[in-house]
VOGU-3710 file (C-alpha; in Angstrom, 3 decimals, decimal comma):
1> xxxxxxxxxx> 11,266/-6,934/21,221  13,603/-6,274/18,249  10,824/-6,135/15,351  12,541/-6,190/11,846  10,097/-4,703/8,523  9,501/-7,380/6,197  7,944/-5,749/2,696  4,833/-7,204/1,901  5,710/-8,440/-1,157  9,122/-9,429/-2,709
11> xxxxxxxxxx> 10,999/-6,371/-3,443  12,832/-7,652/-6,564  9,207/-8,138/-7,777  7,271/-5,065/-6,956  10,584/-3,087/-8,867  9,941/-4,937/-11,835  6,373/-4,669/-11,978  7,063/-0,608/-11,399  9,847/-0,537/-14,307  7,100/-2,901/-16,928
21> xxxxxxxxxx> 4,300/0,080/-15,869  7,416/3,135/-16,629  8,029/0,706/-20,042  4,011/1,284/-20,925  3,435/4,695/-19,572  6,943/5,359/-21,816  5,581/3,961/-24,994  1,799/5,634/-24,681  3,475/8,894/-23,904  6,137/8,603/-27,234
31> xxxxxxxxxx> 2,651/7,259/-29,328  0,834/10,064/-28,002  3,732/12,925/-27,949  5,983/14,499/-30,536  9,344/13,031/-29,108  11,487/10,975/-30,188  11,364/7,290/-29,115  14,449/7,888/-27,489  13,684/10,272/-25,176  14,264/11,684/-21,392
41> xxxxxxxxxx> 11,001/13,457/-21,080  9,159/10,692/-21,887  11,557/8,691/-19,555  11,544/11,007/-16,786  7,774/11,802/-17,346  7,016/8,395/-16,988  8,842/7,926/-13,897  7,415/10,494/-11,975  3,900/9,452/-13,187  4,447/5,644/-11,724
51> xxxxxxxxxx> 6,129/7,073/-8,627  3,299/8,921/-7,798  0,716/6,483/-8,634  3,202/4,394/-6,053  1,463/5,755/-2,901  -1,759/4,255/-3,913  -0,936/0,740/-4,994  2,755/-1,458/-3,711  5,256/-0,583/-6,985  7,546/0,243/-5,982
61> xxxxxxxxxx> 7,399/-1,651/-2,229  5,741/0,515/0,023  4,044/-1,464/2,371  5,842/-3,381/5,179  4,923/-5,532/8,450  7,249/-6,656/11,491  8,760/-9,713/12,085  10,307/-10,532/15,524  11,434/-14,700/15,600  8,182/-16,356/15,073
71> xxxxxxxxxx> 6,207/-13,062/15,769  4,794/-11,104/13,169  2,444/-8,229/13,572  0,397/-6,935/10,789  0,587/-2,693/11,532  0,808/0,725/9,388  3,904/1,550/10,073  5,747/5,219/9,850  8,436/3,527/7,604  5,485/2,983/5,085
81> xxxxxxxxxx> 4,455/6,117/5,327  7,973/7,717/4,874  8,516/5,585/1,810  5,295/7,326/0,181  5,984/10,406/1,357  9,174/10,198/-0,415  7,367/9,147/-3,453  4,974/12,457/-3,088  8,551/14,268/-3,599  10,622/12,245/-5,710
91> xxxxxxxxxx> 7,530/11,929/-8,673  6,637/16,055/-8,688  10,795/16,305/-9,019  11,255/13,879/-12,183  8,311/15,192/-14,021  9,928/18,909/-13,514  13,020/17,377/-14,655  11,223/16,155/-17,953  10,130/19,921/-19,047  13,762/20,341/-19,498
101> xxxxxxxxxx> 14,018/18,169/-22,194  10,627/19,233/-24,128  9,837/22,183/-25,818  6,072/21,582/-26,133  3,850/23,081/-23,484  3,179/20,788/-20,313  0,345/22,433/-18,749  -2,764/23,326/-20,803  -3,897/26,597/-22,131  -7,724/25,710/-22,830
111> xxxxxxxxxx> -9,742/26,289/-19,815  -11,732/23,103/-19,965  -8,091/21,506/-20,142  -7,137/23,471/-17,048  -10,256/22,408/-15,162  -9,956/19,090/-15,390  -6,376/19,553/-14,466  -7,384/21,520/-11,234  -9,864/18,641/-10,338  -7,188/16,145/-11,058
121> xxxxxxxxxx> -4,573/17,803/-8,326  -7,759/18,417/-5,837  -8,633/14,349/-6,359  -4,481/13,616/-5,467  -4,256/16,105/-2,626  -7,956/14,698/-1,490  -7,067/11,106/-1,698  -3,528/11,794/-0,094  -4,758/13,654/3,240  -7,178/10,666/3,264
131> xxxxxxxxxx> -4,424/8,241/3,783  -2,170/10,202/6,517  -5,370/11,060/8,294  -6,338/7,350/8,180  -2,505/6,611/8,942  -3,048/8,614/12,100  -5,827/7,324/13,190  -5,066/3,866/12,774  -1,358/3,756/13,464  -1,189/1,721/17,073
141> xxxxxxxxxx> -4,002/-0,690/15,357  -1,945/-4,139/14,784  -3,312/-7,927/14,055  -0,568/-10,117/15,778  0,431/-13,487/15,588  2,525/-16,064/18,017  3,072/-19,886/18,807  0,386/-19,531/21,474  -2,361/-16,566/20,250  -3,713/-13,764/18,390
151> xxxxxxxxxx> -3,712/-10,796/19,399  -5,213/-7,172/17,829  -6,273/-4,043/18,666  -8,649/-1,819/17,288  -7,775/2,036/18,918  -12,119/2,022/19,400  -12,342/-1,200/21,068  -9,323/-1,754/22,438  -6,878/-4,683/22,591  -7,606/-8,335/22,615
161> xxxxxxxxxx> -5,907/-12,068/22,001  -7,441/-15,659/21,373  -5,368/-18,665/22,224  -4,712/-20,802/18,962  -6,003/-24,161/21,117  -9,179/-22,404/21,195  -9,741/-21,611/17,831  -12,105/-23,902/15,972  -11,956/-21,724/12,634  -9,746/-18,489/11,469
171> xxxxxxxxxx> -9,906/-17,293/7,539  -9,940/-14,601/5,881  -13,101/-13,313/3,451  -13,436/-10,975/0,506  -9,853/-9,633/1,509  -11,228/-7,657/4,508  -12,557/-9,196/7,078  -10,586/-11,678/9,287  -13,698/-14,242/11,505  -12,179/-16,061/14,186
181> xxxxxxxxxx> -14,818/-18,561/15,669  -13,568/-20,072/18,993  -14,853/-23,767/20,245  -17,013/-21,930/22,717  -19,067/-20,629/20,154  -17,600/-17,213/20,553  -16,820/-15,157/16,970  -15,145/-12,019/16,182  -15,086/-10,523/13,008  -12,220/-8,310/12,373
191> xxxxxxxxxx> -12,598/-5,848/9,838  -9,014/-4,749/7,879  -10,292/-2,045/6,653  -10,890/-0,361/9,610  -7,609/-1,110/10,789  -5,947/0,386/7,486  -5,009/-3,567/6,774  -6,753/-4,234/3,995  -3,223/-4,615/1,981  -2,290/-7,207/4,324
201> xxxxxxxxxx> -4,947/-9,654/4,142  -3,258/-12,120/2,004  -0,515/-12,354/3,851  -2,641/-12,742/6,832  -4,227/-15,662/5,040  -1,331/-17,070/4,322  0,043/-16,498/8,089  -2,499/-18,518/9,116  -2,174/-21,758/6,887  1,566/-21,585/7,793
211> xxxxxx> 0,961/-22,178/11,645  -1,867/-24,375/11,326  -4,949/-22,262/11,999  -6,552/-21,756/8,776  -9,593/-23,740/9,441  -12,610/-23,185/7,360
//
């Protein structure tokens, strides 16, 4: 298989959407902040802050599934989490880079200041080991799709595949569960969450009106 990564949404898009949040952050830091309106702190500042808040939510494009012909498998893949690690690195270096161009203090001097500050870098840290333990964990968990079946795997349960002629219903609810209910009677409920998928269940939705198998 030659699997190509697709980003989940259209990457002209998710770069605007991350340069209209730098434009807001921009003009609440130039309301809030001595500088001038013109200003490379509050540009680099501003920068940094939306790249960081980029390994959390898709601006800029960080998520990405696999396309191979009319295959496409729904996985966590390393390239996404190479992209946000470079994000983890890139936003700490263009906030430094703003402190050049600022005389006021960055960091706070009151101690109730600092403490929230200390909480906020323990909440980061916290929720970023969160998401490359659940990377690892998760990473060989995939929801796949072909002209003949489904096919997932769940590393707990191991793998398994439904033929699309013996699907009587396949949607997607609440954005993160996947129920597949076969003519048989048979169901399966597959839950994206536990498969770090979550981000992908639109697409998935949409996967399956596209070939047909969308049935309520």
């Amino acid at each position: 298989m030659s699997w190509k990564n697709k980003a989940l949404e259209k990457a002209k898009i998710s770069w605007g959407a991350y340069f209209v949040v730098v434009i807001g952050f921009y003009h609440f830091l130039w309301h809030y902040s001595n500088e001038p309106y013109l200003s490379w702190f509050n540009l680099f500042l501003s920068m940094g802050i939306v790249m960081i808040l980029g390994l959390f939510i898709n601006i800029p494009p960080s998520e990405y599934y696999q396309v191979d012909g009319s295959k496409i498998r729904f996985q966590t893949t390393g390239l996404s989490m190479k992209i946000k690690f470079i994000y983890l690195i890139l936003g700490p270096i263009l906030i430094l880079m703003s402190l050049r161009f600022t005389d006021e203090a960055f960091f706070s001097t009151d101690i109730f200041s600092i403490i929230f500050e200390i909480l906020g870098l323990l909440m980061f840290l916290s929720a970023m080991y969160m998401q490359i333990n659940k990377y690892l964990k998760n990473r060989n968990d995939f929801i796949q799709f072909d002209e003949q079946k489904i096919t997932w795997q769940d590393d707990q349960t191991g793998i398994h595949e439904v033929s699309n002629a013996d699907l009587k219903s396949a949607i997607v609810k609440a954005k993160k569960v996947l129920h597949l209910e076969l003519n048989n009677g048979e169901k399966h409920i597959i839950k994206l969450d536990e498969l770090s998928l979550t981000a992908y269940a639109e697409v998935i939705g949409k996967e399956l009106h596209n070939r047909g198998i969308a049935k309520p």
